[in-house]
C-alpha positions as semicolon CSV with decimal commas, in nm:
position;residue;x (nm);y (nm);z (nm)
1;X;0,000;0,000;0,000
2;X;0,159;0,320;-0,083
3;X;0,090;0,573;0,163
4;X;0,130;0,994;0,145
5;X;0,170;1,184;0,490
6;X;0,232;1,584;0,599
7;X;0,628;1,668;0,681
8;X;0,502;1,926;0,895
9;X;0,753;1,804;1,210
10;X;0,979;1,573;1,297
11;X;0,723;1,406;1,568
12;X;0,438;1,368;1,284
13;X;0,736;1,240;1,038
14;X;0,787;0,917;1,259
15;X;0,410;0,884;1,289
16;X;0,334;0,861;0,907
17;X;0,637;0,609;0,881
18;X;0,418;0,419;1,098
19;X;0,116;0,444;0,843
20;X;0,292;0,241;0,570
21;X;0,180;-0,044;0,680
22;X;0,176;-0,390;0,493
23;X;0,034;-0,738;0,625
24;X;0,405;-0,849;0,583
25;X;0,473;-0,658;0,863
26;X;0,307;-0,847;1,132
27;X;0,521;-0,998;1,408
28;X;0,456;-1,256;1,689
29;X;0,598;-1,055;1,934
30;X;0,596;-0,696;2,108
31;X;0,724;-0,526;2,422
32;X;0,535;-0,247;2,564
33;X;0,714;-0,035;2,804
34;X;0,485;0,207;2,999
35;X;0,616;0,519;3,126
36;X;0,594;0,847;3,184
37;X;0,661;1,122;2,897
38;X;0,586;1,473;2,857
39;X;0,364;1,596;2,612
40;X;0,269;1,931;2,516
41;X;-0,104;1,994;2,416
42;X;-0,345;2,350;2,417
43;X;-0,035;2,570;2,494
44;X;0,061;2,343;2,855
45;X;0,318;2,061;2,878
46;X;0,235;1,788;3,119
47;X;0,319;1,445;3,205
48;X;0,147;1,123;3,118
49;X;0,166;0,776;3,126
50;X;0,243;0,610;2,759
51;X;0,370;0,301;2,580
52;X;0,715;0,313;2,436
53;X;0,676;0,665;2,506
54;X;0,419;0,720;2,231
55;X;0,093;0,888;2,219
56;X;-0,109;0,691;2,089
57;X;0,048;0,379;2,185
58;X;0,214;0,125;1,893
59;X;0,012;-0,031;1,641
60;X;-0,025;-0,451;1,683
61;X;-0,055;-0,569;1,308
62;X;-0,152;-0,962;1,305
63;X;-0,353;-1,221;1,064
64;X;-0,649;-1,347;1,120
65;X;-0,592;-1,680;1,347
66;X;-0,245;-1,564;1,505
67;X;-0,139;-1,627;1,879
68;X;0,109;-1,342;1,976
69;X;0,315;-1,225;2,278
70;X;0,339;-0,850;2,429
71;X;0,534;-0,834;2,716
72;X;0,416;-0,565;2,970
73;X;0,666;-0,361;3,121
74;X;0,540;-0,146;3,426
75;X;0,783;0,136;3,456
76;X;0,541;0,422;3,561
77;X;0,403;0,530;3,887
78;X;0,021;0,338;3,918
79;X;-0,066;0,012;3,906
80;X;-0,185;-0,073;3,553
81;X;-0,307;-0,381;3,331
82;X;-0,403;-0,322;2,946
83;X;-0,672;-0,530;2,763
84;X;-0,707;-0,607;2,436
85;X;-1,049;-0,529;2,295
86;X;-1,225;-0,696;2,075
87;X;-0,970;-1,015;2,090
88;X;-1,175;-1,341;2,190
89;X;-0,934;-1,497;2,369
90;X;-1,038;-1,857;2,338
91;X;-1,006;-2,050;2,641
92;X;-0,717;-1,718;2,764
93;X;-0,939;-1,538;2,971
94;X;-0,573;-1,489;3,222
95;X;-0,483;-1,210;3,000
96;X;-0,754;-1,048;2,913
97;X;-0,689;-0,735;3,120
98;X;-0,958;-0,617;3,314
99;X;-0,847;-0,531;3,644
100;X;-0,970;-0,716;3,939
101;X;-1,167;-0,954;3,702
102;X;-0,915;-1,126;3,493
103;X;-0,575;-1,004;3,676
104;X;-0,456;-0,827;3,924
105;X;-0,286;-0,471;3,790
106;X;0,083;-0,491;3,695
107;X;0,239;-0,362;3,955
108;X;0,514;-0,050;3,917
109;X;0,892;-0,202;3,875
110;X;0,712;-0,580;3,719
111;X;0,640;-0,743;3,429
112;X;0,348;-0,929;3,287
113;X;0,350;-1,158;2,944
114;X;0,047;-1,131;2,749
115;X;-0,093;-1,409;2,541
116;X;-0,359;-1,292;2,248
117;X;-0,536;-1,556;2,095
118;X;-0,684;-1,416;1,781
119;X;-0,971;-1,628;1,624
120;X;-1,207;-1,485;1,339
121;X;-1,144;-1,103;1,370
122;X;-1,036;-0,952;1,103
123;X;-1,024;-0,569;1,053
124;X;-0,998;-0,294;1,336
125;X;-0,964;-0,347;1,683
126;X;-0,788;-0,181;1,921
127;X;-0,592;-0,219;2,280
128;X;-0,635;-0,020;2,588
129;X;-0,540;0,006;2,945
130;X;-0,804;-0,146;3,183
131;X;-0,732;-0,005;3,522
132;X;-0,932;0,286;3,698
133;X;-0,842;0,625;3,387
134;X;-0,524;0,525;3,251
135;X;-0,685;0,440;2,925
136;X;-0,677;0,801;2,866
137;X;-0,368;0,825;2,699
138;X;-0,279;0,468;2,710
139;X;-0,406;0,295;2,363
140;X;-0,342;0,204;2,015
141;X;-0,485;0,037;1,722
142;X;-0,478;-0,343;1,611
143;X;-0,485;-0,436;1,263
144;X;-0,633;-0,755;1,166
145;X;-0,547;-0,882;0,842
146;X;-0,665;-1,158;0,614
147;X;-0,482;-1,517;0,584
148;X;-0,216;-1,478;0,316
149;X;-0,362;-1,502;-0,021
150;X;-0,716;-1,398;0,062
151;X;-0,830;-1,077;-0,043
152;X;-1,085;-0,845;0,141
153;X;-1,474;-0,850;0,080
154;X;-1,392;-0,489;-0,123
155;X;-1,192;-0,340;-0,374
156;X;-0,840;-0,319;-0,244
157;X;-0,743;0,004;-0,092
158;X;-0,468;0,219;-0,162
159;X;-0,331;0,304;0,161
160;X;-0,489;0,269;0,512
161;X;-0,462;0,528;0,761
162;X;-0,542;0,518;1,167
163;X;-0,825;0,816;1,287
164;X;-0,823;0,716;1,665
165;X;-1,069;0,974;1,849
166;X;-0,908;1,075;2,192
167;X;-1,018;1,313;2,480
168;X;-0,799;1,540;2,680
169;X;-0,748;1,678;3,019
170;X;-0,504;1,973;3,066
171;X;-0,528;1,809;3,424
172;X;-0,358;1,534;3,509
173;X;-0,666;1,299;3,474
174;X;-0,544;1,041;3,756
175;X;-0,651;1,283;3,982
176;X;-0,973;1,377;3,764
177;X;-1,076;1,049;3,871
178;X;-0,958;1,046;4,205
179;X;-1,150;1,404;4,279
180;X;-1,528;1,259;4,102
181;X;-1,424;0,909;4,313
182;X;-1,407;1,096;4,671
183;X;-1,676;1,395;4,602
184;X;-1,899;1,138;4,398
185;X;-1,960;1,424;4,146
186;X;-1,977;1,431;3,821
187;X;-1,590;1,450;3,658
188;X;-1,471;1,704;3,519
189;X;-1,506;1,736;3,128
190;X;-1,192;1,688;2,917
191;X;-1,054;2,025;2,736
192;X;-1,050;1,897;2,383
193;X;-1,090;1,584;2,201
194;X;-0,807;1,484;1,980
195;X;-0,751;1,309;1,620
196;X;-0,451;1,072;1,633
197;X;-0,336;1,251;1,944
198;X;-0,409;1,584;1,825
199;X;-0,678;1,837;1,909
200;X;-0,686;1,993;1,556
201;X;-0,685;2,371;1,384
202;X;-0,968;2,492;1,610
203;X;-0,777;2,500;1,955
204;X;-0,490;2,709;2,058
205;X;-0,139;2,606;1,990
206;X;-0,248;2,301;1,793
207;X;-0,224;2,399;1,456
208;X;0,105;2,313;1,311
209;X;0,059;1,920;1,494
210;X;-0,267;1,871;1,330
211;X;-0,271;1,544;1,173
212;X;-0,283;1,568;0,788
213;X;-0,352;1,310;0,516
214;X;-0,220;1,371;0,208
215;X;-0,431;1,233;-0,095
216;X;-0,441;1,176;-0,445
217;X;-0,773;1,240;-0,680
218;X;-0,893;0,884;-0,756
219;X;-0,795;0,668;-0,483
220;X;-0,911;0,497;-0,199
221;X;-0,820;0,538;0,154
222;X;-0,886;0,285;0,412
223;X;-0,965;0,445;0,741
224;X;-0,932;0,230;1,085
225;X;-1,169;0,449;1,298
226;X;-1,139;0,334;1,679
227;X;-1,345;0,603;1,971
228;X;-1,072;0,576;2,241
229;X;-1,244;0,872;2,413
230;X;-1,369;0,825;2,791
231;X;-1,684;0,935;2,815
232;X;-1,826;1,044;2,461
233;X;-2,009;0,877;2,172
234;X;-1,909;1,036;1,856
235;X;-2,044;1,192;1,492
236;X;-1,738;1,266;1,214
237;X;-1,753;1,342;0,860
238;X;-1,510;1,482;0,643
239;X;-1,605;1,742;0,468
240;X;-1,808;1,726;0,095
241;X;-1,717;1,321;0,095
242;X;-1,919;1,011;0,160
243;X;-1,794;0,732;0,419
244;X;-1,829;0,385;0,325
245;X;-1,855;0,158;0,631
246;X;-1,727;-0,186;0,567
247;X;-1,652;-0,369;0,897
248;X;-1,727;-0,297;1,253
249;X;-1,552;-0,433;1,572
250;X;-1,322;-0,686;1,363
251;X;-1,640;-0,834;1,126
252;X;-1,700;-0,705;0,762
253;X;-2,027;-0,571;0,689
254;X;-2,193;-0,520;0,384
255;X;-2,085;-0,172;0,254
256;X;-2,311;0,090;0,398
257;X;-2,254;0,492;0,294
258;X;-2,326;0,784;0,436
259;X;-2,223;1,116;0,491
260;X;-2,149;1,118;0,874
261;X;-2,075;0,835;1,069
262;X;-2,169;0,728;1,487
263;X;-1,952;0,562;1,697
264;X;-1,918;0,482;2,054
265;X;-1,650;0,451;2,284
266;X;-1,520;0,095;2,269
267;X;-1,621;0,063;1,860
268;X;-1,357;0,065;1,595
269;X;-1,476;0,067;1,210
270;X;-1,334;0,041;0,897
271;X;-1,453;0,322;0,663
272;X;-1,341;0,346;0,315
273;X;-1,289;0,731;0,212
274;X;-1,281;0,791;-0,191
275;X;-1,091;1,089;-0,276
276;X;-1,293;1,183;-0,540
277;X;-1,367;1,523;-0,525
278;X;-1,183;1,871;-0,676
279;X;-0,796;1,884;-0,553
280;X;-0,810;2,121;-0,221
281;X;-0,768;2,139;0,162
282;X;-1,086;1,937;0,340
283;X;-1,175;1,892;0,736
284;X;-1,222;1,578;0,890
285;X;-1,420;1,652;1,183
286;X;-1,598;1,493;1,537
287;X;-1,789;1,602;1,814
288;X;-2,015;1,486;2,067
289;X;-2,353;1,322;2,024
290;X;-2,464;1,334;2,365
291;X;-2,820;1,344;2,476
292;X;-2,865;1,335;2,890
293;X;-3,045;1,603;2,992
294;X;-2,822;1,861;3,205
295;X;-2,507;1,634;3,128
296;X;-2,178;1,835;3,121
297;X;-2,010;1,737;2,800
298;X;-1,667;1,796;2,611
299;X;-1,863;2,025;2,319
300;X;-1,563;2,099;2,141
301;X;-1,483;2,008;1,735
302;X;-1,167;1,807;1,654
303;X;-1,051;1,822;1,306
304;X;-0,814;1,675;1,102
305;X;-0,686;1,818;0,735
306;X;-0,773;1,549;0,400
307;X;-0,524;1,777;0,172
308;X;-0,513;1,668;-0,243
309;X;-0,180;1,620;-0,412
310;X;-0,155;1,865;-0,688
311;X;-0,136;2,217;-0,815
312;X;-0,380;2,447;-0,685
313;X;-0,391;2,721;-0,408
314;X;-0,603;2,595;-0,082
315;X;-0,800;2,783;0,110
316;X;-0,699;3,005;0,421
317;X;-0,917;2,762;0,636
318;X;-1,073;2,445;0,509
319;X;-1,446;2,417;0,560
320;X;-1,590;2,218;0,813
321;X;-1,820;1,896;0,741
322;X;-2,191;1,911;0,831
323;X;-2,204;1,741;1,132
324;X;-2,590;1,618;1,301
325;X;-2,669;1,819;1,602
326;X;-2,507;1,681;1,901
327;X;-2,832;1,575;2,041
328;X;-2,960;1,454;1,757
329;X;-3,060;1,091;1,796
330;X;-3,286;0,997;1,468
331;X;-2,931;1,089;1,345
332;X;-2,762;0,845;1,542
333;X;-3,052;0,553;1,576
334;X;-3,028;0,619;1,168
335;X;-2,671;0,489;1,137
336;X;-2,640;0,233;1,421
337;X;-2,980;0,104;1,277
338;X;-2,810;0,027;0,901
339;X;-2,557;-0,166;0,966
340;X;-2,578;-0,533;0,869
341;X;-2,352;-0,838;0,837
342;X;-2,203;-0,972;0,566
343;X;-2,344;-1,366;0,593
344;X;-2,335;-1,482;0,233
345;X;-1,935;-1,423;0,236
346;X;-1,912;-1,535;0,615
347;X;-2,213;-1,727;0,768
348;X;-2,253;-1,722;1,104
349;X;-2,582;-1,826;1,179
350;X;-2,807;-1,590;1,440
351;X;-2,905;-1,889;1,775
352;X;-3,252;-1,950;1,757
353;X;-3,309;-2,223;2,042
354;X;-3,282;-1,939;2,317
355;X;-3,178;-2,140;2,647
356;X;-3,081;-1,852;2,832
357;X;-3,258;-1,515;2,879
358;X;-3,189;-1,191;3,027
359;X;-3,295;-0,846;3,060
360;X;-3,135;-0,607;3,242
361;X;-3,178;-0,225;3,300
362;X;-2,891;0,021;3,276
363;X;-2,952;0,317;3,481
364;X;-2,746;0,597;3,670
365;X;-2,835;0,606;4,044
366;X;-2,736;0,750;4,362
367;X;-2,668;0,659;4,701
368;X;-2,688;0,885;5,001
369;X;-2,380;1,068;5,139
370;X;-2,201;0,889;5,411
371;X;-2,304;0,994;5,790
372;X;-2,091;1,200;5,879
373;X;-2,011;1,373;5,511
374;X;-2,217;1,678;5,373
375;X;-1,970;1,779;5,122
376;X;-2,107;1,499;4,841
377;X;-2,157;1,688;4,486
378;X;-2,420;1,393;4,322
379;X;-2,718;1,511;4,303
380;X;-2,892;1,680;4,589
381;X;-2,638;1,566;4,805
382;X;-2,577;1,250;4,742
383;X;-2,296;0,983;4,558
384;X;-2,292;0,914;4,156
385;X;-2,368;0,524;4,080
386;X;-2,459;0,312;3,828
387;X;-2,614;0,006;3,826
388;X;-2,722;-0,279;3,619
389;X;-3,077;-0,461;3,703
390;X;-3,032;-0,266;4,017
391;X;-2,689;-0,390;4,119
392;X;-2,392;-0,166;4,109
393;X;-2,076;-0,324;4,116
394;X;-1,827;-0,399;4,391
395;X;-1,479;-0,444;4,245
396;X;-1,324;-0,707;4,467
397;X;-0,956;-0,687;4,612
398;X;-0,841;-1,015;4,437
399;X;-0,935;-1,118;4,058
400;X;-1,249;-1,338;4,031
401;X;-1,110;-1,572;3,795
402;X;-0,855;-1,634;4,028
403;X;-1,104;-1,681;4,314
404;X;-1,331;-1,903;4,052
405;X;-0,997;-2,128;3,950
406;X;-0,930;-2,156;4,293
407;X;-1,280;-2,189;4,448
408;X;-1,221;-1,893;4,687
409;X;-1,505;-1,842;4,876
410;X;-1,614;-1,477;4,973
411;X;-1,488;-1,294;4,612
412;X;-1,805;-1,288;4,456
413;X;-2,163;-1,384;4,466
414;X;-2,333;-1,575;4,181
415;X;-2,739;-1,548;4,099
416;X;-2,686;-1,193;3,895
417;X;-3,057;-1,140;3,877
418;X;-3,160;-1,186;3,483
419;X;-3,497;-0,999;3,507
420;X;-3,533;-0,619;3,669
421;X;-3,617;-0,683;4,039
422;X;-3,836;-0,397;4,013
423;X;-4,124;-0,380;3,746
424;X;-4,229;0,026;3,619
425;X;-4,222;0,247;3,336
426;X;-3,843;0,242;3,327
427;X;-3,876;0,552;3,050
428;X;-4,111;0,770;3,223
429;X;-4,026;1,122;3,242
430;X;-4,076;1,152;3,653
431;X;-4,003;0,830;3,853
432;X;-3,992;0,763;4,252
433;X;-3,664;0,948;4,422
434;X;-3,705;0,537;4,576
435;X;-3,571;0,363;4,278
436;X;-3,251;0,583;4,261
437;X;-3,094;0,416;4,505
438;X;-2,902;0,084;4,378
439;X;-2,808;-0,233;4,592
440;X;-2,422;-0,264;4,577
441;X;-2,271;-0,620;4,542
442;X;-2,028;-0,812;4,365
443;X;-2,268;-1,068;4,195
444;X;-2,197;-1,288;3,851
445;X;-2,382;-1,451;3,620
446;X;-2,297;-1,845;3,575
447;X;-2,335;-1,984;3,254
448;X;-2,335;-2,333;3,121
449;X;-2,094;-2,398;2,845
450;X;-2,281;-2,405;2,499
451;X;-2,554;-2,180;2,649
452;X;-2,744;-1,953;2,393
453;X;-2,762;-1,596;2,541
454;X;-3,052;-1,368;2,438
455;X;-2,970;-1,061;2,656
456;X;-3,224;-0,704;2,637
457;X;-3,047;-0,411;2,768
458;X;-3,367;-0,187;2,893
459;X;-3,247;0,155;2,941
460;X;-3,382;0,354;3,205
461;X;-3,461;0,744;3,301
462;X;-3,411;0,666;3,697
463;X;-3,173;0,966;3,758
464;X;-3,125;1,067;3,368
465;X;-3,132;0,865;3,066
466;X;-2,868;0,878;2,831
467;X;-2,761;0,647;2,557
468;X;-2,509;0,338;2,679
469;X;-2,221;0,154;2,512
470;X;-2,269;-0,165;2,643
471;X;-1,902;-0,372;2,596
472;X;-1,884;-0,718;2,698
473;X;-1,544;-0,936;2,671
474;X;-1,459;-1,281;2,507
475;X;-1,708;-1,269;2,252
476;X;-1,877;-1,128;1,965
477;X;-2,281;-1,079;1,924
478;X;-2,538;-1,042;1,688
479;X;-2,711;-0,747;1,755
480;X;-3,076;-0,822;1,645
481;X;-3,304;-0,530;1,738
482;X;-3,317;-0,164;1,864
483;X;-3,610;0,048;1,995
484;X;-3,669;0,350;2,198
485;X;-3,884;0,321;2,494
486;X;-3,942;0,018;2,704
487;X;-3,920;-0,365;2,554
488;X;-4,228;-0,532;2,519
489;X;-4,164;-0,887;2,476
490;X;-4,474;-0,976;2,312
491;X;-4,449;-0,755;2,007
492;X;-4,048;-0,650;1,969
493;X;-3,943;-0,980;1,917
494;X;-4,152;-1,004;1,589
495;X;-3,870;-0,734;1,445
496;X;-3,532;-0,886;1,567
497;X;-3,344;-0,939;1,243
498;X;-3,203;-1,285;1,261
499;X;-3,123;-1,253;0,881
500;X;-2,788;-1,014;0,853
501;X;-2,771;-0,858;1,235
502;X;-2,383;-0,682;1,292
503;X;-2,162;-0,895;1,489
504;X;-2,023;-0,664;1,714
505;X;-1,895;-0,634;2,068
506;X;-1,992;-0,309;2,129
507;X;-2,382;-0,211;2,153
508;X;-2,505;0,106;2,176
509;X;-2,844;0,093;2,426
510;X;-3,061;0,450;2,261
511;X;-3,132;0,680;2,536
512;X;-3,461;0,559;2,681
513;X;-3,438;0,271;2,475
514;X;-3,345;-0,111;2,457
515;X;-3,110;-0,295;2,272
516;X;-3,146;-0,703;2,195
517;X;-2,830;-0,953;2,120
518;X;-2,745;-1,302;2,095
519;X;-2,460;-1,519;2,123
520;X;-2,345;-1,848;2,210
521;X;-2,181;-1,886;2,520
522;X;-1,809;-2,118;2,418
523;X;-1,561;-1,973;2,544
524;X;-1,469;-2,068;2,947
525;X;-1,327;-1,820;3,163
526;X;-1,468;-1,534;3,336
527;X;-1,576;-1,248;3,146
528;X;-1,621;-0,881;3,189
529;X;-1,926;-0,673;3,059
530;X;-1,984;-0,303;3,127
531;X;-2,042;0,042;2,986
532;X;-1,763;0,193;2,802
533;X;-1,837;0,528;2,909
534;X;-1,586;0,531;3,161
535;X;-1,773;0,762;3,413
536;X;-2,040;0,511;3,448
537;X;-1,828;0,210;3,462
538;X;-1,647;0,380;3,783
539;X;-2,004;0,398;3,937
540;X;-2,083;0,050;3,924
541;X;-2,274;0,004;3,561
542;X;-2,110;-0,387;3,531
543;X;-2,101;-0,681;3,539
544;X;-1,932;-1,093;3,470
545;X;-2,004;-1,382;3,280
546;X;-1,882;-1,705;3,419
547;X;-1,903;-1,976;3,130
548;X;-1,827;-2,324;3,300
549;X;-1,598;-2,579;3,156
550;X;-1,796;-2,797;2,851
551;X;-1,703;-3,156;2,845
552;X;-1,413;-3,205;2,569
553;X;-1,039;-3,071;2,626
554;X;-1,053;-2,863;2,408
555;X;-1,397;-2,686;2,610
556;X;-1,220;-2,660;2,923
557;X;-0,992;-2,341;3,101
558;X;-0,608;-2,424;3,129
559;X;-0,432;-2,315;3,425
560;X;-0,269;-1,968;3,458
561;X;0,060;-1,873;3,303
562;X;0,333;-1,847;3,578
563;X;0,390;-1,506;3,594
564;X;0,040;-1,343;3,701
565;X;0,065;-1,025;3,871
566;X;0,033;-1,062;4,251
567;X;-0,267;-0,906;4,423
């Protein structure tokens, strides 16, 4: 693939050499080093944690079916573990990152080797530190390539270029998180969000770093679009050009185009960008689609620059893309709505013999401020939480696969409740100040190997609705229906598609809304699900899959590699 990048400094020099990217290049092995670095952004120079020093971290470039190595290397100041999203992991749930659930966090001054088991992605995915905010500025892109010899579902691209959404705190966000966990506020809103790193033309000091494609009339780019941002779902468009969606979370879909695109943190698309338009300078542009009602939100406008090869004088400024309003949800429920698999070049049929069923609300709660405390800044008074059917989560102080290899008693509690415990209008504009309060607990759901999972996320407007990007680990679902208001299970059913759903592993729930998937339930381990707006998984909004052994070898957990990371 031949691949054209902006000169414009030394720093963005080495990052287009890291754009020309062939499938020859994968490797088996990778060390990640995380560490402190200073980086300069909006006019201020602070320090942050990174991975070989680079922000965003290194790319991981496999095939389809490889097993690699990365070898973590905890040279910063907080504990840390990194996950790798969007990897199944087959029978590897030991390092699949999640703190407290999988692993205990790398601890600073030690090392941790990291197995990834990669199945049937193929496409964009993405890795991502898994411990408490450090995923901030801690991430980077995989690349998932065909088997040799096998070509892609579309017309080869010319060149493929990372667009990894960001957010970012002039603060040190460590203690961002730290200040929401002890107030129980709200957190603080990041300063800008950022395109490869970089906030764009728009903000102060930024300009000459903007990241800047360099195109020529009549070819194709291939865009790996991953929303690494904390807490925002996004809209982008670039600016008088169609997008052509052709895979989402690692699965190829069949080619859907439109002129803006919505993705939630946790998602990672591959978009196909023709450059077929006049030779000039164009934006590439996100912002926030964000709908809660008296939310604070990040309302700022990232760009990016698409700039033609050729002879012609550009403008002074670029104009920006139309973008939908940043409440607009038709806009969003439009997209997410329109994307479909690709089963008559990769069948994988939708379950149909249901065996297991759950529904679960999502909701934002509160819980009362502490005796003794009159300084909380929730609500009226009170703490921030988050729940799911009611229960907001109680990270333990040792893993829980370690406690469910071991049979430690007193880690967790099974019997995760699969129906609400509580029965109302969960979308009704006023609700009871009574159901705001969750139960906390640190309860799991058991599975039986080979189980088929139908699972209804009901959203709820107990506190403030708001839309949710539900995330869960170890597999892949079919995403078979989407409607706003409350699930009825008589009549939504009759529109699941179970034809040519997306096979994702990222939902989005609508605000007020519900979201239906399926999937089988083969792969043992212990596995994490939550909402990846970070805010809400701090409050509790999570939960675990335990899928029991099945009865063959090749159905059953190994032990753990020798080198976990103590507790």
């Amino acid at each position: 693939m031949k691949m054209l990048c902006s000169k414009n400094i030394f720093l963005q020099i080495l990052w287009c050499f890291s754009l020309i990217t062939l499938s020859s290049q994968t490797q088996n092995h990778y060390s990640f080093v995380v560490r402190e670095a200073q980086y300069t952004r909006l006019c201020s120079t602070k320090s942050i944690l990174t991975v070989n020093g680079n922000f965003p971290g290194p790319t991981i470039r496999v095939n389809r079916g490889d097993t690699i190595y990365v070898d973590v290397y905890n040279e910063g100041n907080y504990n840390i573990t990194i996950h790798w999203h969007g990897v199944k992991q087959p029978r590897n749930p030991w390092t699949d990152g999640p703190s407290y659930i999988t692993q205990c966090p790398i601890q600073p001054g030690r090392k941790f080797r990291q197995k990834l088991v990669f199945s049937f992605e193929e496409g964009t995915i993405w890795w991502h530190a898994h411990s408490e905010w450090i995923r901030a500025t801690v991430y980077g892109a995989i690349y998932v390539y065909p088997t040799k010899n096998t070509p892609y579902p579309f017309p080869q691209p010319d060149a493929e270029i990372p667009i990894i959404f960001g957010e970012w705190w002039m603060n040190d966000v460590n203690e961002v998180f730290r200040q929401s966990f002890e107030t129980g506020g709200a957190p603080n809103i990041s300063d800008a969000l950022t395109i490869n790193g970089q906030p764009g033309d728009l903000f102060p000091c930024s300009m000459p770093e903007t990241f800047k494609l360099n195109v020529e009339q009549g070819r194709t780019y291939h865009l790996r679009v991953i929303n690494a941002a904390m807490n925002l779902i996004l809209f982008f468009s670039v600016s008088q050009h169609n997008l052509t969606v052709v895979g989402a979370d690692a699965v190829y879909t069949k080619p859907f185009t439109r002129d803006y695109i919505c993705i939630s943190p946790g998602q990672a698309m591959d978009v196909l960008l023709h450059a077929n338009q006049e030779p000039n300078h164009y934006y590439l542009a996100a912002r926030a689609y964000s709908t809660g009602v008296g939310v604070a939100f990040d309302n700022t406008t990232t760009t990016a620059r698409i700039e033609y090869s050729g002879n012609y004088t550009p403008p002074s400024s670029p104009s920006l893309p139309n973008l939908p309003n940043f409440n607009d949800t038709q806009a969003a429920l439009d997209f997410i709505t329109n994307l479909r698999g690709l089963p008559e070049r990769y069948p994988n049929p939708v379950p149909t013999n249901i065996t297991t069923q759950i529904v679960t609300t999502i909701s934002v709660n509160t819980l009362p401020c502490p005796n003794g405390r009159n300084d909380c800044q929730g609500p009226n008074g009170t703490l921030f939480s988050a729940s799911m059917n009611n229960i907001s989560f109680q990270t333990p102080n040792i893993d829980i696969l370690k406690a469910y290899y071991n049979n430690i008693n007193g880690v967790y509690e099974t019997g995760f409740p699969r129906f609400p415990p509580f029965m109302f209008n969960f979308t009704a504009d006023f609700l009871p100040l009574t159901l705001n309060i969750p139960q906390k607990g640190t309860r799991v759901n058991v599975l039986n190997y080979g189980s088929t999972v139908e699972i209804v996320f009901q959203g709820t407007n107990v506190v403030g609705g708001v839309d949710h990007p539900i995330h869960l680990h170890g597999f892949s679902f079919h995403v078979i229906g989407y409607g706003l208001g409350n699930f009825n299970q008589s009549t939504d059913p009759m529109n699941f598609n179970l034809v040519d759903p997306p096979y994702l592993n990222t939902v989005i729930v609508p605000i007020n809304g519900w979201a239906a998937i399926r999937f089988v339930a083969v792969n043992p381990g212990v596995w994490f699900m939550h909402c990846h707006l970070e805010r809400h998984q701090s409050w509790g909004m999570q939960t675990v899959f335990i899928v029991k052994n099945g009865n063959s070898s090749k159905q059953i957990l190994p032990p753990p590699p020798p080198d976990m990371p103590p507790c």
